[in-house]
N, C-alpha and C positions, 0 to 999 in steps of 0.2 A: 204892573201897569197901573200907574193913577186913574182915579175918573174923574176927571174936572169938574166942577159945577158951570157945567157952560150948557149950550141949548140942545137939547137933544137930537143926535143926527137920526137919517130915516132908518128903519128898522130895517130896509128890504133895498140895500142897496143893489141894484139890477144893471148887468149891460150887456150887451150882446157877446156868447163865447164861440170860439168856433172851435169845430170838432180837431180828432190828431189829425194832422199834417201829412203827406210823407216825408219820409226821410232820407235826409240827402247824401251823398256817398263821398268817396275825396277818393286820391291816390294818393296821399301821403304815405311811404313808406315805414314801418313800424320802430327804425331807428331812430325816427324824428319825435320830440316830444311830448307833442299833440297829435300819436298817431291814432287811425283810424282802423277800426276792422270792415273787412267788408262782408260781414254778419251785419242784422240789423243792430239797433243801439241796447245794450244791455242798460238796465236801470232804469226806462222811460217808466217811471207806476203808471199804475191802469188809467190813472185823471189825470196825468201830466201833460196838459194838451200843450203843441206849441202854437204860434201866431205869426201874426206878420210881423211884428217886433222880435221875433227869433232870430237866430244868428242858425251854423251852422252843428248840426246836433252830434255830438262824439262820443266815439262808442269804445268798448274793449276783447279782444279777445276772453277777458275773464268773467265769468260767468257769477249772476249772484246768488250765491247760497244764504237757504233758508235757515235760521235756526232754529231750534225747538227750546222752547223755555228749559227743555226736562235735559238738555244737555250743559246746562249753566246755573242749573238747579243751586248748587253753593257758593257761587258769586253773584245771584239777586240779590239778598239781600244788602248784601256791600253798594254795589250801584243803587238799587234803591233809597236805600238812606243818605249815601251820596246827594242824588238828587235832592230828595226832600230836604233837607238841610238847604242847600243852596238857592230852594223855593224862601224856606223861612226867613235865611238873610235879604233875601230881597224883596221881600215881604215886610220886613225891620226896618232897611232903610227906607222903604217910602214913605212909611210911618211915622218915622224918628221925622220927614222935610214936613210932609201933611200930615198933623197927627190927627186931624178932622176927616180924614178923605178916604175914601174905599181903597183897596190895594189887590191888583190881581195881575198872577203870575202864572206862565205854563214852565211848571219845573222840567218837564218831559223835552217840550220843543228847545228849549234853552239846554239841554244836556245830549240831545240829540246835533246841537250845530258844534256843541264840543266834541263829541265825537267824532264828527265829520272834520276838524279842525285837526286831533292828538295825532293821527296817524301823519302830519306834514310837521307837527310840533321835531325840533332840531332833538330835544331831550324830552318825553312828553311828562317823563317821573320829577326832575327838576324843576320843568317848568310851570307844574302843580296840575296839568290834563288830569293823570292819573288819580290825584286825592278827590278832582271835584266830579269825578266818573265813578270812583270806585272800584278799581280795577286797571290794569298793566296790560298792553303789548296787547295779542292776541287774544288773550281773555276777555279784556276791553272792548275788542270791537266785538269779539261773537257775542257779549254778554247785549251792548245796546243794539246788536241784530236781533236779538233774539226777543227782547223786549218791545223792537219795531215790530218784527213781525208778529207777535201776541197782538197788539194792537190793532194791528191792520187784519186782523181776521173779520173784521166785520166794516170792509171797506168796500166802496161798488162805487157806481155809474153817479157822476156829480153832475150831468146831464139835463136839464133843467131841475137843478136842484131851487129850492127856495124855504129860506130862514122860516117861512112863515106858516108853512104848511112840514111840519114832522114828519118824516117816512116812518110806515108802518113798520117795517125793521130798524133796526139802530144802524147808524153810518158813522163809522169813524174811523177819517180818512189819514193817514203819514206822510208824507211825501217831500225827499229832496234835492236840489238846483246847485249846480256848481253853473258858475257864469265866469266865463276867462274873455276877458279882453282881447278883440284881435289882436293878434301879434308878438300876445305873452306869452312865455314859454313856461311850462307847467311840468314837473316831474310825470312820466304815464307809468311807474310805481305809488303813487300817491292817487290818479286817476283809477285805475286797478283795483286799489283798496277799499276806495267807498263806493266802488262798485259794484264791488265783491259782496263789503258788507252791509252797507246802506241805501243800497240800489237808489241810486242818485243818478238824476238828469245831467247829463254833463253839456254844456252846450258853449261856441264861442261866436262871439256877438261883437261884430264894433262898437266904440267908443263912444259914437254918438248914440247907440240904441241901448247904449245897455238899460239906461232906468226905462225905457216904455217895454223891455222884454223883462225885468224885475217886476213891474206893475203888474203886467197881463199875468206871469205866473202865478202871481201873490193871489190877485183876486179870483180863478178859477182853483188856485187848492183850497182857499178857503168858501168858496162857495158865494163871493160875491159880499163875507162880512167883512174883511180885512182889503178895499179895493187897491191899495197900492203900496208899495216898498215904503218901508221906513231909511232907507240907507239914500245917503245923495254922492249919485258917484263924481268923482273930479279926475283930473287929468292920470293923477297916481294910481285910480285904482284897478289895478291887475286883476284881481278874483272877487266875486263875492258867491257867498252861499248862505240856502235858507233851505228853512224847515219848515215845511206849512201843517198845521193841524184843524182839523171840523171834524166836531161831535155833535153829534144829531140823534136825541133817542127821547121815547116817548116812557113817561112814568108807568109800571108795572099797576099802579095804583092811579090813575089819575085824580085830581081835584076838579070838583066841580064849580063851573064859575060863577053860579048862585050864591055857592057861600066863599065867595072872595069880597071882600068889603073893607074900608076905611078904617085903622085903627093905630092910635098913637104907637109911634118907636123911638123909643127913648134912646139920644145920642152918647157918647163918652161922657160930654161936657156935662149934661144933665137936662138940659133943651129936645126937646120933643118937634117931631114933628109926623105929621099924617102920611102912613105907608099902606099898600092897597097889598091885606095878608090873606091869604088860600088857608083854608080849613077845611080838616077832615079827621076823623075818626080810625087809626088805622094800627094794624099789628105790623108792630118793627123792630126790627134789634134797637135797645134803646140801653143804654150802659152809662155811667155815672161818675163819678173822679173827685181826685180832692179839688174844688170851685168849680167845675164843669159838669154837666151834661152834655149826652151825643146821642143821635140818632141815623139812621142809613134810611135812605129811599133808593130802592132797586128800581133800574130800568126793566122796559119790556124785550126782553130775546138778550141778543148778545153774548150768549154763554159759550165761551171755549170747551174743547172736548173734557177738561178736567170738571167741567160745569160751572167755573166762574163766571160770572159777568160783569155787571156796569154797573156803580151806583154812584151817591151824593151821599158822603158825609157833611152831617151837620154837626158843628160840635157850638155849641152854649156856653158861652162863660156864667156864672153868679150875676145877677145884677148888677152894678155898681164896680164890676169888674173889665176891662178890657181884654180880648183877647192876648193883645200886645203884655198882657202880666203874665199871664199863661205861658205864651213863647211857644215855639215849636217842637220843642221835645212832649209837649202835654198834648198838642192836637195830633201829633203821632202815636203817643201814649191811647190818647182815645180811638183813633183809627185802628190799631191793634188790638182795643178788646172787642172792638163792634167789629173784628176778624173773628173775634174769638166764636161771640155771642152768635155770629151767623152760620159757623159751622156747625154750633152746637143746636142750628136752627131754633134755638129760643127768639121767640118772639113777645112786647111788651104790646098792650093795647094803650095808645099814644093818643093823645087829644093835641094834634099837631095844626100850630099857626107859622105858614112861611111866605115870608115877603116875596112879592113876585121884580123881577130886576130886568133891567136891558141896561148894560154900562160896557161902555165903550171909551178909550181913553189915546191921547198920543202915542206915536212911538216916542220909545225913553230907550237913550243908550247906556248900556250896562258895564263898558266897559271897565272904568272906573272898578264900581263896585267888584269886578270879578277879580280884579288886580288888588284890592285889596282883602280877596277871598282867597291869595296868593297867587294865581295867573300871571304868567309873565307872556306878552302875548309878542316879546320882539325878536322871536328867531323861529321862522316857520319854512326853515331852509329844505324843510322835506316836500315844499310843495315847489318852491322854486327861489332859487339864493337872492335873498336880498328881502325877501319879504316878511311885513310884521302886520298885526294885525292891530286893526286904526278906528274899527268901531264894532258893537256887538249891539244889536237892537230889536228890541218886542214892539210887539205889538199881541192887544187880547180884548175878546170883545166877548161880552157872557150874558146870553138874554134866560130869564127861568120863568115859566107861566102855569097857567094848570094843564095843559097838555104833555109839557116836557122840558128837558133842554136844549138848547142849540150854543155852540160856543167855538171860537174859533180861535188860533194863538198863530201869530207870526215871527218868526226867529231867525234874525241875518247877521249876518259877519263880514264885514268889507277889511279888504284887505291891500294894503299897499306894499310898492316897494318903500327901501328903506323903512150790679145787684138783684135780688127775687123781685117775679113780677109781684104786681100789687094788683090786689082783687079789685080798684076803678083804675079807668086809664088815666096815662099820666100825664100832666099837659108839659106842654113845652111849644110855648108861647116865643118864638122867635123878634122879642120887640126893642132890645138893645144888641148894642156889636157883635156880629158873631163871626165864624169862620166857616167856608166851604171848602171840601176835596174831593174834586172831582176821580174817580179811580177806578182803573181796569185792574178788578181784583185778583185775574189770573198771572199777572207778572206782580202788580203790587204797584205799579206805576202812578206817582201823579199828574192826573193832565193837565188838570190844572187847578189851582189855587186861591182864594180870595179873602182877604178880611173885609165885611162890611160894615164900616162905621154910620154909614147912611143909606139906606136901599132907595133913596128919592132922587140923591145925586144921580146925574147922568153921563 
């Protein structure tokens, strides 16, 4: 996701949510398409509220199973680097259009709507699902359940949530939307399966309502920072599905805003300009590479039963250096030893300066880009004959302060027919390009992504 140099929107986008619904029941019999169970709706997540721009909500006999990381234990790493990789390329291209402009990506939401896509894919190993997942068939989908539900272990009540105030615990939320057009017919094999395993709202919605039930759902998964669909549906479009993400978690350390203050950050180009850096004094894994530096800042709480939790990778280029030189096999490269350096609980005393940011940017359709990541996105005959997929689009919004982070990523697919420490601390002055990864260290997952060329762009 670009972030424009344009006027900054408000921090605290607000509007009125309403709580769940009930849920409506049908008589459609189970041989028909779109059938319904008369169980309540499997997949609704805990914040999936519906509205008055709802259609009618569809459920399955099949029930969602949880997965445990520890059963897919040898196929993380493949999805994971999967992903990460397909953060990096899109992370390149926006770079290579704005080589000036900030770039931020959620690799997680954006492989989580492919997931939600592989299992209707006609071929999903041919049509390149499998290479940009990381994984085949059945492994595929338990491995990205399994990585949802790591995630979602520290997901709750978005109930008057607000950007602006950090919950004392961490909250971070997963949550996905299938929307089928009244009257399209949808394989209930391919319904089934992302029910199964990405406990996905399934809901069918007339023609005229579909974007104000896209909007309402968008801005309650993300808590009010993402208010509406990036997708513009038109007469053709049969299905669409998203992926909503908000992280919300408060620094294990926080910065005090006394010592936040004014100090040049020098751009690519060599032009400077005034960014408002958080300083502090702090023990951190801090690990080192050929041109770079990196650092971790742990969240408060969030630890999985293995004891991982939540952090921010900073990684540093050398001055005079771009991230974009580095590439993303280095800022994985650094993510993996500040793995290393935390298990071995070494800790560096850091003389740490980091720009404080709210960037917010358009949705940008990916599709393009994913097609030439080898995607072939025109035979999704498993969701229903005829159907190819006609747009793939984010949306990401990343504010960092001295209390914590809050961040939000939106991800939709419209679909039609047709080294030793050192005895002083070390600084690491964040005042040229750098990169952030946001990361749930118990799957290994990126949430999300960012190079900053300018922390002042908005």
């Amino acid at each position: 996701m670009r972030s424009p140099a344009s006027t900054r929107p408000p921090r605290r986008p607000r509007s009125a949510r309403s709580g769940p619904p009930g849920v409506p029941t049908t008589t459609l019999a189970r041989r028909q398409l779109l059938a319904l169970a008369a169980a309540l709706p499997v997949g609704a997540g805990a914040l999936a509220a519906c509205s008055d721009a709802s259609g009618t909500q569809l459920t399955s006999q099949v029930e969602h199973e949880q997965v445990p990381l520890s059963e897919v234990e040898s196929l993380l790493p493949g999805a994971v680097t999967a992903s990460n990789a397909l953060g990096s390329a899109i992370i390149a291209d926006y770079l290579t259009e704005e080589p000036a402009g900030n770039a931020l990506v959620s690799p997680l939401s954006l492989s989580l709507v492919l997931a939600l896509l592989a299992p209707g894919a006609a071929d999903p190993g041919a049509q390149g699902f499998d290479e940009l997942l990381g994984a085949s068939g059945e492994d595929r989908d338990r491995t990205w359940s399994a990585i949802q539900t790591s995630v979602n272990r520290n997901d709750g009540d978005l109930d008057g949530f607000d950007p602006e105030e950090i919950p004392a615990e961490p909250l971070v939320h997963l949550a996905n939307h299938v929307v089928i057009r009244e009257g399209a017919e949808v394989s209930q094999d391919y319904l089934d399966t992302v029910l199964r395993w990405l406990d996905a709202q399934v809901e069918q919605v007339p023609g005229d309502r579909i974007k104000a039930n896209l909007d309402e759902w968008a801005e309650t998964n993300t808590g009010g920072l993402i208010p509406a669909s990036g997708i513009k549906p038109t007469a053709d479009t049969a299905l669409v599905l998203q992926n909503a993400l908000l992280f919300a978690a408060r620094w294990a350390s926080p910065f005090d805003t006394a010592d936040t203050f004014p100090q040049d950050f020098t751009r690519a180009d060599g032009s400077t300009v005034e960014a408002e850096l958080m300083h502090a004094t702090l023990a951190l894994p801090y690990v080192t590479g050929e041109g770079w530096a990196a650092v971790r800042l742990d969240y408060e709480g969030g630890q999985s039963e293995t004891g991982q939790g939540l952090a921010l990778d900073v990684v540093l280029p050398e001055a005079g250096t771009s991230p974009t030189d580095l590439g993303g096999e280095a800022w994985s490269a650094a993510c993996d030893a500040l793995d290393e350096q935390a298990r071995a609980t070494e800790r560096v005393e850091v003389e740490l300066a980091l720009p404080t940011l709210d960037l917010t940017g358009p949705a940008t359709d990916l599709l393009a880009l994913l097609t030439g990541q080898g995607l072939d996105p025109s035979d999704l005959g498993g969701i229903a004959p005829g159907l190819a997929l006609s747009a793939v689009v984010q949306q990401v919004r990343l504010i960092i302060d001295e209390e914590g982070t809050v961040a939000a990523a939106l991800s939709e697919a419209g679909m039609a027919t047709s080294a030793p420490a050192p005895s002083t601390p070390v600084p690491f002055v964040v005042d040229h390009p750098y990169v952030l990864r946001l990361r749930d260290l118990d799957s290994g997952a990126t949430l999300l992504e960012a190079v900053i060329m300018d922390p002042t762009a908005s």
